[in-house]
TORDREN-621992 format. One record per residue: x, y, z of N, C-alpha, C in turn; residue in three letters; residue number from 0. Coordinates in steps of 0.05 Angstrom, whole numbers, padded with zeros to 5 digits. Layout:
      n.u      n.v      n.w     ca.u     ca.v     ca.w      c.u      c.v      c.w   residuo   num
        X        Y        Z        X        Y        Z        X        Y        Z       ala   NUM
...
This chain:
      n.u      n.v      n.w     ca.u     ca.v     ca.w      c.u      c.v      c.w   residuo   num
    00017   -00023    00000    00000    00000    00000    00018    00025    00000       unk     0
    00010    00049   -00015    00023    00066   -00022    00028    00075    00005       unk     1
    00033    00100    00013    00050    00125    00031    00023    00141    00029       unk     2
    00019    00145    00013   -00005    00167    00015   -00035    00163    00009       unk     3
   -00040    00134   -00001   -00058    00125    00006   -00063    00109    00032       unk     4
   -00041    00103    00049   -00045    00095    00073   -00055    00124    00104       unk     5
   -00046    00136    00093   -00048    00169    00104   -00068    00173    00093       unk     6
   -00095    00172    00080   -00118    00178    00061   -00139    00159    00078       unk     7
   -00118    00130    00088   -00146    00116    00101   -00146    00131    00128       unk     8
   -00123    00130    00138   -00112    00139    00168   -00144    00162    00177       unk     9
   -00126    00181    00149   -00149    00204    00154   -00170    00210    00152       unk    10
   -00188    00189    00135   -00214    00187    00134   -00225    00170    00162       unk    11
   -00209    00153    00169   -00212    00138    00200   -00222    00153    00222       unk    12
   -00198    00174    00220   -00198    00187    00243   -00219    00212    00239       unk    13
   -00228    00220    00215   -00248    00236    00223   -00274    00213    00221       unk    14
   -00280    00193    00212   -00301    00183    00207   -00306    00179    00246       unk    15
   -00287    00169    00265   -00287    00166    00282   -00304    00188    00308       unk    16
   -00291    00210    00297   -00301    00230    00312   -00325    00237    00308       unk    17
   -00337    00230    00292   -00365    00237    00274   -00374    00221    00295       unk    18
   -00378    00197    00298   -00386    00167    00313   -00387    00179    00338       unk    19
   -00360    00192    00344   -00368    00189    00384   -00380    00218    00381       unk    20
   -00382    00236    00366   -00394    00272    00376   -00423    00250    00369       unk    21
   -00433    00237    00357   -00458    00242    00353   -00468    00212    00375       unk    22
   -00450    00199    00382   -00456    00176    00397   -00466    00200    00433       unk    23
   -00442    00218    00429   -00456    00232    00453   -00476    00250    00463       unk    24
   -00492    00258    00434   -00507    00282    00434   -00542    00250    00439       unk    25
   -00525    00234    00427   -00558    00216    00427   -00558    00203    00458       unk    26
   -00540    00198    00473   -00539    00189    00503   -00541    00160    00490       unk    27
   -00528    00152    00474   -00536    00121    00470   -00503    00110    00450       unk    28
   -00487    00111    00463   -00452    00102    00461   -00456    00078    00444       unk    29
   -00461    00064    00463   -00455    00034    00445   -00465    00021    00427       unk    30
   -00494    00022    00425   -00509    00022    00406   -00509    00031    00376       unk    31
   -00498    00057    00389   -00483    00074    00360   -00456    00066    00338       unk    32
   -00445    00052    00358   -00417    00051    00346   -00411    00011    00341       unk    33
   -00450   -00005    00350   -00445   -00022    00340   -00459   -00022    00313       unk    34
   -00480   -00005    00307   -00493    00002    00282   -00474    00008    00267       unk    35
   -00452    00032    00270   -00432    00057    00260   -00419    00026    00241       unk    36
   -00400    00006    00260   -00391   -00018    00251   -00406   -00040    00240       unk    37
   -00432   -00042    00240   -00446   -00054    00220   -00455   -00046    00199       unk    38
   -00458   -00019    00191   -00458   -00008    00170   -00437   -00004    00154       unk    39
   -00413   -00002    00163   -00388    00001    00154   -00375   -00023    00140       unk    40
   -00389   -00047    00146   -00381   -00067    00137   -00395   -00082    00123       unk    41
   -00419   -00067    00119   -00440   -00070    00097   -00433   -00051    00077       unk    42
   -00425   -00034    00074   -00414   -00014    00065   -00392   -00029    00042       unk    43
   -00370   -00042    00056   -00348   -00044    00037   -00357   -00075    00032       unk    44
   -00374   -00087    00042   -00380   -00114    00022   -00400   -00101   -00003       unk    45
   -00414   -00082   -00003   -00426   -00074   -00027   -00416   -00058   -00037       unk    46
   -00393   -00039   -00035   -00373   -00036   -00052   -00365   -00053   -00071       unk    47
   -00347   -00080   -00063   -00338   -00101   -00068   -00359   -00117   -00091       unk    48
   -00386   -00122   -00083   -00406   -00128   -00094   -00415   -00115   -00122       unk    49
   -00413   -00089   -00117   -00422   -00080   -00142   -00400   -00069   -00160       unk    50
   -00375   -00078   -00154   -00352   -00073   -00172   -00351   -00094   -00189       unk    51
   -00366   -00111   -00200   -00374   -00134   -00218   -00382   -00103   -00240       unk    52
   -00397   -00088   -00237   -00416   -00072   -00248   -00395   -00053   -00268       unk    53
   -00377   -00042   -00242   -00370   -00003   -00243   -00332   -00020   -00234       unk    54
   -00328   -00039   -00233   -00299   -00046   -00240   -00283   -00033   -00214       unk    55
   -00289   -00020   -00191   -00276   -00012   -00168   -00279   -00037   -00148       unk    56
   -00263   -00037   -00136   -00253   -00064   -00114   -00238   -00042   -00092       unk    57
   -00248   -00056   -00073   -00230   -00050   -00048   -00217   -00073   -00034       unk    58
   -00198   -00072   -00036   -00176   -00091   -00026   -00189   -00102    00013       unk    59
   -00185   -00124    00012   -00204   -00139    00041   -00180   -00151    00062       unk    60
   -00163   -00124    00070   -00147   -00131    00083   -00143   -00116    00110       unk    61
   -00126   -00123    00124   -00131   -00110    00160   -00133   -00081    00160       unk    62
   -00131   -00067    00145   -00136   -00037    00143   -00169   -00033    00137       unk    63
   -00171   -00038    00111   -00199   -00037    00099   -00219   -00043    00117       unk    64
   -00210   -00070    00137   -00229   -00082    00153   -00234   -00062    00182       unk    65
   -00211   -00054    00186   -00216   -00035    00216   -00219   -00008    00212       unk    66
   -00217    00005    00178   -00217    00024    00187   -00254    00029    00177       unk    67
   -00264    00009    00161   -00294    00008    00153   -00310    00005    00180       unk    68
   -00295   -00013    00196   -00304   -00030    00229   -00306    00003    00242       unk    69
   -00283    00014    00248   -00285    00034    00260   -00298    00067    00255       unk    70
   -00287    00071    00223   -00301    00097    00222   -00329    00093    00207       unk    71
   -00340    00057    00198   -00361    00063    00191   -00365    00066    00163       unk    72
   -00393    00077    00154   -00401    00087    00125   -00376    00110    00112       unk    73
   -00370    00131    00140   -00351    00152    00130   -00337    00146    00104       unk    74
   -00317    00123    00131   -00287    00114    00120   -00292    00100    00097       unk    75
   -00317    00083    00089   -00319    00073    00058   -00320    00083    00042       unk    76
   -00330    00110    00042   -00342    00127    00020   -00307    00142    00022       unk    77
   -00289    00141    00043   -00258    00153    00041   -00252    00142    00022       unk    78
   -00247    00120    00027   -00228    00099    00015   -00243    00091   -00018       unk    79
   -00271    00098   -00025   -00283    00105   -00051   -00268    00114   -00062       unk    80
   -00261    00145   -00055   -00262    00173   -00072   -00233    00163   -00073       unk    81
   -00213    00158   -00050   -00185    00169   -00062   -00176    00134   -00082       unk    82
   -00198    00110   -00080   -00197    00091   -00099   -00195    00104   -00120       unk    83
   -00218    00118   -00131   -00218    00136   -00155   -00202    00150   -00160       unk    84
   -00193    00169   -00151   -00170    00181   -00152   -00147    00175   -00154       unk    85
   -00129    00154   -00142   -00101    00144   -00147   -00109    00121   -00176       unk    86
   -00137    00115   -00180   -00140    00097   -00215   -00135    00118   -00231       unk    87
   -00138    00131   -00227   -00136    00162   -00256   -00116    00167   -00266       unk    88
């Protein structure tokens, strides 16, 4: 993995993260949030994966992809979308 696409997931992580706990705390409901946040996130990059039969984009299904979809969620898939697109170009 590149240098600056590893810094691209990093950084979509870490804000997808903060998104998760500001809004896990405004709802008074923590855990719940951030087990949805990680089940969406990993529904997220299996239908990524899924519909790249279609539109030819793949996301690689490795310990990054997996924790940082696990952790920041829908965010970090739609991160790791855009700069997919971007470093194909």
């Amino acid at each position: 993995m590149s240098g600056m696409f590893r810094f691209g997931v990093i950084a979509s992580v870490a804000i997808g993260c903060l998104i998760i706990i500001v809004s896990a705390f405004k709802t008074k409901r923590l855990f719940s949030c951030i087990f949805l946040s990680a089940l969406q996130g990993i529904a997220a990059i299996f239908a990524v994966n899924a519909s790249g039969l279609i539109t030819g984009l793949h996301l690689p299904l490795n310990g990054y992809t997996i924790a940082s979809s696990v952790i920041g969620g829908t965010p970090a898939v739609i991160g790791m979308v855009v700069m997919e697109i971007i470093f194909l170009l």
